[in-house]
C-alpha positions as CSV (number, residue, x, y, z in Angstrom):
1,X,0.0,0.0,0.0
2,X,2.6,2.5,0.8
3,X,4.5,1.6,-2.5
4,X,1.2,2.6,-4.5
5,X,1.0,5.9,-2.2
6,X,4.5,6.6,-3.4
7,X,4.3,6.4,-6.6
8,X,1.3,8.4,-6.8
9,X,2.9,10.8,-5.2
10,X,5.8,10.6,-7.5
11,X,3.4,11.0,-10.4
12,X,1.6,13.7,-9.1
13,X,4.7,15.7,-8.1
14,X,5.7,15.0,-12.0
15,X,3.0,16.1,-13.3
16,X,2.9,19.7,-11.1
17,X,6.5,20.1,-12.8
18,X,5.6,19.4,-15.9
19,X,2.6,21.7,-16.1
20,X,4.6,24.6,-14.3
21,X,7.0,24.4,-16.6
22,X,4.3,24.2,-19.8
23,X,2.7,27.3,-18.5
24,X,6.2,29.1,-17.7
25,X,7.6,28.5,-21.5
26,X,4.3,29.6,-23.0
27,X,4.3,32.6,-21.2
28,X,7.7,33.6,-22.5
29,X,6.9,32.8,-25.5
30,X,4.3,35.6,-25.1
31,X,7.4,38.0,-24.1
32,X,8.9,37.0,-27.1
33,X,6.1,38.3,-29.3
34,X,6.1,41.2,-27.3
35,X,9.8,41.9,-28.5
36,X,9.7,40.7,-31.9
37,X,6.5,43.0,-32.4
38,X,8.5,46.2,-30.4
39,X,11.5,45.5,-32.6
40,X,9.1,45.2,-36.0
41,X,7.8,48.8,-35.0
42,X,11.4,50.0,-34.7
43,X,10.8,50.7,-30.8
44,X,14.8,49.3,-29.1
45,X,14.1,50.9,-26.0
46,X,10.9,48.9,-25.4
47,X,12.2,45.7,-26.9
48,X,15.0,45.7,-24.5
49,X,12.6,46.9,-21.9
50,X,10.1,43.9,-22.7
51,X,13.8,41.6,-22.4
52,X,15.0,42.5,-19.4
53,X,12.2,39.6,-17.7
54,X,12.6,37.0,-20.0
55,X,16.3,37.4,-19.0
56,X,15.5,37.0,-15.6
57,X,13.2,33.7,-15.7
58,X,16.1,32.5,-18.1
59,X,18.4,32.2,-15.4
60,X,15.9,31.6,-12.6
61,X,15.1,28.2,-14.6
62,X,18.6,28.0,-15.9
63,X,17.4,28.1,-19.4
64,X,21.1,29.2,-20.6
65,X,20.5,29.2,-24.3
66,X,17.3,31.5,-24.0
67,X,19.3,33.8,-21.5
68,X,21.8,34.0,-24.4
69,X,19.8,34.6,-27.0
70,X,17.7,37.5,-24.7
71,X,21.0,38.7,-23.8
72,X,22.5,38.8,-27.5
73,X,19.3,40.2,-28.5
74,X,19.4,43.3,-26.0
75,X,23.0,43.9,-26.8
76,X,21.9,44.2,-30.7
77,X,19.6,46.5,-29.7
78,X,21.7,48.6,-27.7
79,X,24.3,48.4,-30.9
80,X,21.4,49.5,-32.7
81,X,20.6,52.8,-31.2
82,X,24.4,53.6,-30.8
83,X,24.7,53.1,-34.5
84,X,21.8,55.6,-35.0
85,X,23.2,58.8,-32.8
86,X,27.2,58.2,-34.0
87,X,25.9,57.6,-37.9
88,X,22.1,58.8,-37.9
89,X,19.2,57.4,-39.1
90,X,17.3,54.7,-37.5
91,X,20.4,51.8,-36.8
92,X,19.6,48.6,-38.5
């Protein structure tokens, strides 16, 4: 009896994770849009604003590729408006 109470308990537990971490991923996805859509509109400053969480729950959840990727992302960005004031224009 206690063996079936553990591994419900196991399962259960597993299944909490899982769907934590579902819910977490779709939500940054969501962020993502949120950059991609500031960066379309030619708005840096709010797609590095709209980073600066995903960067955050990247390294909470040790997601390093995604906290490289936001990371890379802001830093082209940044390049981007320091393009525009030494050059002018708009950057890239």
């Amino acid at each position: 009896m206690r063996l079936l109470f553990a591994c419900g308990f196991v399962a259960i537990a597993s299944l909490a994770i899982w769907v934590a971490y579902a819910v977490s991923q779709e939500s940054r996805a969501d962020q993502w849009k949120q950059v991609n859509d500031a960066m379309s509109k030619g708005l840096p400053r709010t797609a590095t604003e709209k980073l600066e969480p995903i960067i955050a729950a990247a390294k909470k959840d040790e997601a390093w590729p995604e906290a490289v990727r936001a990371v890379h992302t802001a830093f082209d960005l940044d390049s981007s408006e320091a393009e525009a004031v030494v050059y002018g224009g708009t950057g890239r």
